[in-house]
C-alpha positions in Angstrom: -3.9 -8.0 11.2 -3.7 -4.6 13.2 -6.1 -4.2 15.8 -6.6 -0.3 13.8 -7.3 -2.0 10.9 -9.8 -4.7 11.9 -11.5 -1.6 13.7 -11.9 -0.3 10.4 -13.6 -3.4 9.1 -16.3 -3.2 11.7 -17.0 0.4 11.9 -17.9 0.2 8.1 -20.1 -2.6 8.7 -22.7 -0.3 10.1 -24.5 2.2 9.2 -24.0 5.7 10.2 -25.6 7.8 14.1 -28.6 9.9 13.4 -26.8 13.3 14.6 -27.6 16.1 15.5 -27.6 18.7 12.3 -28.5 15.6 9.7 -30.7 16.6 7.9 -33.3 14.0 6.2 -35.6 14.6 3.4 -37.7 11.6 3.2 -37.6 9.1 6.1 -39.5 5.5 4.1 -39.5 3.4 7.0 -37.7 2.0 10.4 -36.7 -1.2 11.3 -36.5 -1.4 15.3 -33.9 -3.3 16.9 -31.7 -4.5 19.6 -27.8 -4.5 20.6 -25.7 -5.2 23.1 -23.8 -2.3 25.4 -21.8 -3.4 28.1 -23.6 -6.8 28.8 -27.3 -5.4 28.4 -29.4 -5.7 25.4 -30.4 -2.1 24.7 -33.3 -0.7 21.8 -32.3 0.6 18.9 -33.4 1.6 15.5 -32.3 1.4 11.7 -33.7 4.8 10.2 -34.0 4.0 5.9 -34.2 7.8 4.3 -33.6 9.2 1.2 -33.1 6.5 -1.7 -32.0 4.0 0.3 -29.6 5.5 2.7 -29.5 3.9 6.2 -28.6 5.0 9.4 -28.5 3.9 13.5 -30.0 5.6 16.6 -30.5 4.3 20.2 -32.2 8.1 21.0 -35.2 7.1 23.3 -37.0 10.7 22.2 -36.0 10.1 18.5 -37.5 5.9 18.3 -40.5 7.0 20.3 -41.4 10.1 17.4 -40.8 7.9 14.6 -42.8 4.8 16.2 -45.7 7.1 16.8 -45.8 8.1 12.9 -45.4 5.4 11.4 -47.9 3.7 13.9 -50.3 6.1 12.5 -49.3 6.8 8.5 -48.0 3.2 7.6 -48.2 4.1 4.1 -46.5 7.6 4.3 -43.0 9.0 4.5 -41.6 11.5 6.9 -40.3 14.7 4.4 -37.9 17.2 5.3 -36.6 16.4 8.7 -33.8 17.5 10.7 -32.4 15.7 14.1 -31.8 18.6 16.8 -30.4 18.7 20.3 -32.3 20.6 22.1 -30.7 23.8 23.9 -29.6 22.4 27.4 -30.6 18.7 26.8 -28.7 15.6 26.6 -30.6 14.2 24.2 -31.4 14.5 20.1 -34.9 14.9 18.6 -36.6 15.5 15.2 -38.0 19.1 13.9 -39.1 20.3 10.9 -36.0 21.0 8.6 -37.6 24.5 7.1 
């Protein structure tokens, strides 16, 4: 097998980056996590949204605004959000998407 091809297998393994510009109309719950990079476990978080879609961020900001909701609404849902980088920052974070 071609190393391009077993690539391929892996990257669809996973589920998609939060981005910036996604835009997110009901965020159900998160699932925190950890990974490896480069030999060190590193934080991450599986994001479940809109009928069952899932996606991946590592974004420090972006873990610490959803852990903080759904710390205090357990039994809610995040509607109609949109993951921004922030003009001159190096980093993403959530905003309303209207």
């Amino acid at each position: 097998m071609e190393y391009k091809q077993y690539k391929a297998t892996l990257d669809n393994n996973l589920p998609p980056n939060l981005d910036a510009g996604t835009v997110l109309s009901k965020i159900t719950r998160i699932q925190p996590n950890t990974f490896q990079l480069n030999g060190k476990e590193t934080k991450g978080m599986r994001v479940f949204a809109d009928g069952g879609k899932e996606y991946r961020t590592s974004s420090g900001v972006i873990m610490n605004q959803l852990e903080a909701f759904f710390k205090t609404h357990p039994n809610e849902t995040m509607d109609n959000v949109k993951v921004v980088a922030p003009r001159g920052k190096q980093y993403l974070s959530l905003e309303p998407s209207q």
